[in-house]
ZADO-1210 file (C-alpha; in nm, 4 decimals, padded with zeros to 6 digits):
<atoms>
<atom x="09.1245" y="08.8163" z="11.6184" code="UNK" pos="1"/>
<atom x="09.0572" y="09.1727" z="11.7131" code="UNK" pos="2"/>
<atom x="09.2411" y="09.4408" z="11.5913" code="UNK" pos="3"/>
<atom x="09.1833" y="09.8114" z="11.7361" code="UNK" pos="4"/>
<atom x="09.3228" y="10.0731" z="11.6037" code="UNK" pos="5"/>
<atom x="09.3697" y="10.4365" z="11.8198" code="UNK" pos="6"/>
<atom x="09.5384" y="10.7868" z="11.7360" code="UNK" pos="7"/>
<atom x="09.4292" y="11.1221" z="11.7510" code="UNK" pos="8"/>
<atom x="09.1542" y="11.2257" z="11.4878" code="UNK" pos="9"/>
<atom x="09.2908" y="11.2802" z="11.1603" code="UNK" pos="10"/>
<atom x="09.5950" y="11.0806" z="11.2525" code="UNK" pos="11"/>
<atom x="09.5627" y="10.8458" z="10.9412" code="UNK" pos="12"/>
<atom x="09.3638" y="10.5364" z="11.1283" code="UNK" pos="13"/>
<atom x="09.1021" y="10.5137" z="10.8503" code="UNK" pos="14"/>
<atom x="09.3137" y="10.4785" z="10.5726" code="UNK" pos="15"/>
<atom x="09.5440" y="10.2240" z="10.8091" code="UNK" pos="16"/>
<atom x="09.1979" y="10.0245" z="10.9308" code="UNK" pos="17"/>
<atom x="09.0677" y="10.0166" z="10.5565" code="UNK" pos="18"/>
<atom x="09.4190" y="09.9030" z="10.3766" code="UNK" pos="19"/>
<atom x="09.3830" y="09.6433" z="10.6202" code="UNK" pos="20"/>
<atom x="09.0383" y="09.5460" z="10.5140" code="UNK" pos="21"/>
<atom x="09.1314" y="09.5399" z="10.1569" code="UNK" pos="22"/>
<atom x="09.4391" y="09.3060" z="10.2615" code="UNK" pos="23"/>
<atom x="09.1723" y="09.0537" z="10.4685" code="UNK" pos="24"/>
<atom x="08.8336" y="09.0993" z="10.3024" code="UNK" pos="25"/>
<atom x="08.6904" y="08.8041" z="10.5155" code="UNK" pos="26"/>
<atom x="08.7449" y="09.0822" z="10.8328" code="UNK" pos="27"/>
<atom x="08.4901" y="09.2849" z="10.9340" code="UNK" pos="28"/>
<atom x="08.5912" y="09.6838" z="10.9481" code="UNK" pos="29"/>
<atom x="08.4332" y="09.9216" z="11.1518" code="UNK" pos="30"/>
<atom x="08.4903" y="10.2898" z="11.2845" code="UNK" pos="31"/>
<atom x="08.3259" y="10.4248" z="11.6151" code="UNK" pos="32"/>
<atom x="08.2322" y="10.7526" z="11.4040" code="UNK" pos="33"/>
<atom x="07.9971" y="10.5104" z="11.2233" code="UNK" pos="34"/>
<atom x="07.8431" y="10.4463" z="11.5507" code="UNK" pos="35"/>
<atom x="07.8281" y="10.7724" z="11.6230" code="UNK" pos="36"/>
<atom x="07.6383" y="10.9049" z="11.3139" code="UNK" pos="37"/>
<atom x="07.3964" y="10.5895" z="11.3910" code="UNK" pos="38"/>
<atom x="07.3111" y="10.6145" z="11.7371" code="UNK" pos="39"/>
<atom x="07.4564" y="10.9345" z="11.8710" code="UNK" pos="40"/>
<atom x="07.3167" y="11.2909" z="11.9119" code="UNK" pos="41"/>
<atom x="07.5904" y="11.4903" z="12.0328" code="UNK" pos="42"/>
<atom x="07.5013" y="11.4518" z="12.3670" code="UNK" pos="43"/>
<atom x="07.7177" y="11.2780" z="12.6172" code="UNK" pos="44"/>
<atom x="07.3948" y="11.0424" z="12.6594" code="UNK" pos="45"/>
<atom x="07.4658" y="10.9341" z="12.2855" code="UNK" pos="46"/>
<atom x="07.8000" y="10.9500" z="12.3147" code="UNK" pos="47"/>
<atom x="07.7809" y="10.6345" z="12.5656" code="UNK" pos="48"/>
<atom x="07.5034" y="10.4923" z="12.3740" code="UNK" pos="49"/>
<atom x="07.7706" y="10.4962" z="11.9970" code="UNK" pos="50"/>
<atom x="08.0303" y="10.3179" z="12.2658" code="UNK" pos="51"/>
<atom x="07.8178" y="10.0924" z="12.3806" code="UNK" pos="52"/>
<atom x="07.7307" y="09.9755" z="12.0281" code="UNK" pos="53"/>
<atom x="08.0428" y="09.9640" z="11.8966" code="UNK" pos="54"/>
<atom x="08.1775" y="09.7423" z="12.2052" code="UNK" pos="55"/>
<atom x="07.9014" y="09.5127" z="12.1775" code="UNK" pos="56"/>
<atom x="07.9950" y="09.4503" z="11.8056" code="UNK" pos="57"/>
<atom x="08.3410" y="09.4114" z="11.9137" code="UNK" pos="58"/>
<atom x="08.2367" y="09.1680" z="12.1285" code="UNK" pos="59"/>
<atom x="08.0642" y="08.9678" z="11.8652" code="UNK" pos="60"/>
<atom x="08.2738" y="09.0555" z="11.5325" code="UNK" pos="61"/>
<atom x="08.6499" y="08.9826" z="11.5211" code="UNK" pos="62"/>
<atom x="08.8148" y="09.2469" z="11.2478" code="UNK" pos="63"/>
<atom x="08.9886" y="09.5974" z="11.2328" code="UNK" pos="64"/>
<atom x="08.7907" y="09.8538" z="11.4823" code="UNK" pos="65"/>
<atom x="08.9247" y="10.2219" z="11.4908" code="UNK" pos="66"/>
<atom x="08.8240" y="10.4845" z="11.7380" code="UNK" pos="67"/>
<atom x="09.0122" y="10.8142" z="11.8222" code="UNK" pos="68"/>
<atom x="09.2205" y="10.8616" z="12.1876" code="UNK" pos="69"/>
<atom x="09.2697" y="10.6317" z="12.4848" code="UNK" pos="70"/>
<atom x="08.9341" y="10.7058" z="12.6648" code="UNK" pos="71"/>
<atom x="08.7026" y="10.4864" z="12.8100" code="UNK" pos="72"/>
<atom x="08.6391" y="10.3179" z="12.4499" code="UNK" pos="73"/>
<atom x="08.9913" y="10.2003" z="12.4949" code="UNK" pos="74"/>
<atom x="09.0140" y="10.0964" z="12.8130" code="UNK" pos="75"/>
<atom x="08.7112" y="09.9062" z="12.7821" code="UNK" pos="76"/>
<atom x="08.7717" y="09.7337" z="12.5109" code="UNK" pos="77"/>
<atom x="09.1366" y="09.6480" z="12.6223" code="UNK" pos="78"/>
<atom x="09.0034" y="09.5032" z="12.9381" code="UNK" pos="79"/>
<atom x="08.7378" y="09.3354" z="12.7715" code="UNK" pos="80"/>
<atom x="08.9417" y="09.1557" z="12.5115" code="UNK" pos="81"/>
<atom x="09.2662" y="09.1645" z="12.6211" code="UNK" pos="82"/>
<atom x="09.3206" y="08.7406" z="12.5518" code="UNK" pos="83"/>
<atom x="09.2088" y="08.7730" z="12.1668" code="UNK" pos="84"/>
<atom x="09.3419" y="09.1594" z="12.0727" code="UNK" pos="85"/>
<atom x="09.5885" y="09.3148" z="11.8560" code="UNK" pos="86"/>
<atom x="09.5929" y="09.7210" z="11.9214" code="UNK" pos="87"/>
<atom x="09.7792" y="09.9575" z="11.6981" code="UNK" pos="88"/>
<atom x="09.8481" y="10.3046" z="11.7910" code="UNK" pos="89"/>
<atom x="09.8527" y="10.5829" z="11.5107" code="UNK" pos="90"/>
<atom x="10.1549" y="10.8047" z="11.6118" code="UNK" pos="91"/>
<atom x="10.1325" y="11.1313" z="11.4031" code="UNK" pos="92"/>
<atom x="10.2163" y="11.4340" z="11.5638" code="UNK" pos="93"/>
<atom x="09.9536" y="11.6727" z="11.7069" code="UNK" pos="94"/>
<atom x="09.9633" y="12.0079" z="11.4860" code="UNK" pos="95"/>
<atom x="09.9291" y="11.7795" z="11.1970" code="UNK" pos="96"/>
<atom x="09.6338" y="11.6767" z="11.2693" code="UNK" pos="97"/>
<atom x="09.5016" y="11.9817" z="11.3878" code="UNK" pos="98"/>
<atom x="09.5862" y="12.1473" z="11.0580" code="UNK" pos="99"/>
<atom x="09.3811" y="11.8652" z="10.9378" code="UNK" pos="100"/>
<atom x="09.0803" y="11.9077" z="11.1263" code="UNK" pos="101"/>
<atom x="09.0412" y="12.2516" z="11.0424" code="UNK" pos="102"/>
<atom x="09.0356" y="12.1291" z="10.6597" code="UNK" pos="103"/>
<atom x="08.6775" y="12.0447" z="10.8083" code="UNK" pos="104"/>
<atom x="08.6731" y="11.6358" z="10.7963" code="UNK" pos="105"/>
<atom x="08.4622" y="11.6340" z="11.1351" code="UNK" pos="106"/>
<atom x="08.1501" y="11.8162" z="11.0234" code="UNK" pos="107"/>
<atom x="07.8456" y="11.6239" z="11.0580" code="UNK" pos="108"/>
<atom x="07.9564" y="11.3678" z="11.3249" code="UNK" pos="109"/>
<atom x="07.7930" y="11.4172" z="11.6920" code="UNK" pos="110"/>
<atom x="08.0441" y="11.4214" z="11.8953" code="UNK" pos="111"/>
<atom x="07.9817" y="11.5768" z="12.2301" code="UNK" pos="112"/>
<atom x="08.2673" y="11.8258" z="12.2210" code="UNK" pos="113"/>
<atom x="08.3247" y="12.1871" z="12.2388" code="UNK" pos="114"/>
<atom x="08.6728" y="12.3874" z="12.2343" code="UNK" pos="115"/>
<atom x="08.8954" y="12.4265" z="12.0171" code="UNK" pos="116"/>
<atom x="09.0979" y="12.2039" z="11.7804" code="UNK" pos="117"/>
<atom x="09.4050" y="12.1937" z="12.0059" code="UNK" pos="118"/>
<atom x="09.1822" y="12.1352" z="12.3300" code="UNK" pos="119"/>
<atom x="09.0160" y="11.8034" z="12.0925" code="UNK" pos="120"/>
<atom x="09.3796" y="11.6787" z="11.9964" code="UNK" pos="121"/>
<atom x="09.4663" y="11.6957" z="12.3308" code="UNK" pos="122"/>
<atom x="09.1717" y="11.5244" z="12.4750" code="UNK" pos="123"/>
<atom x="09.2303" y="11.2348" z="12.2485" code="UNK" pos="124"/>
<atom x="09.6232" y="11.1695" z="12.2625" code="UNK" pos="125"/>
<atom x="09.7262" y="10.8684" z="12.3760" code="UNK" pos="126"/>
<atom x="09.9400" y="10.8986" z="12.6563" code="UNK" pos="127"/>
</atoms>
């Protein structure tokens, strides 16, 4: 079984995906920032290269996989495993995790996004 986990970044999904892991330790446990720090560059380009990674290893893995929004990393991987998939969405409300973002959790990971905090919440909320 699959498990994905989405909410907007800083939304608690980490600590949710790896209370989960500690509960099943036979699970795998990945996060698409891991990808990202692996194979991206902060270019769109690397960007689609992370998401590609980290859909492939969905593909192959069953455990807990969290990644921020409802982009094309969702829909994807909704479409793609839709028979064998559990997701869970992260509700919190937006200027909560914007306060939490600017407490500077996101430095370091290439993300190919610039604006500001609000403008990054918004792009990720799940709809």
């Amino acid at each position: 079984m699959t498990v994905s986990i989405f909410g907007c970044p800083n939304a608690g999904k980490t600590a949710l995906r790896k209370a989960l892991a500690e509960r099943h330790p036979g699970m795998a446990s990945y996060c698409i920032d891991d990808f990202r720090m692996r194979y991206g560059d902060g270019t769109t380009a690397g960007e689609f290269l992370a998401q590609r990674h980290f859909l492939e290893t969905m593909d192959k893995e069953s455990g807990f996989y969290e990644s921020s929004g409802a982009g094309l990393v969702a829909q994807d991987a909704l479409d793609l495993f839709v028979d064998n998939h559990r997701v869970v969405v992260v509700d919190t409300p937006e200027d909560v995790c914007v306060s939490r973002i600017r407490e500077g959790k996101y430095d370091g990971i290439p993300f190919p996004f610039s604006g500001s905090d609000e403008e990054y919440i918004y792009r990720c909320t799940i709809s």
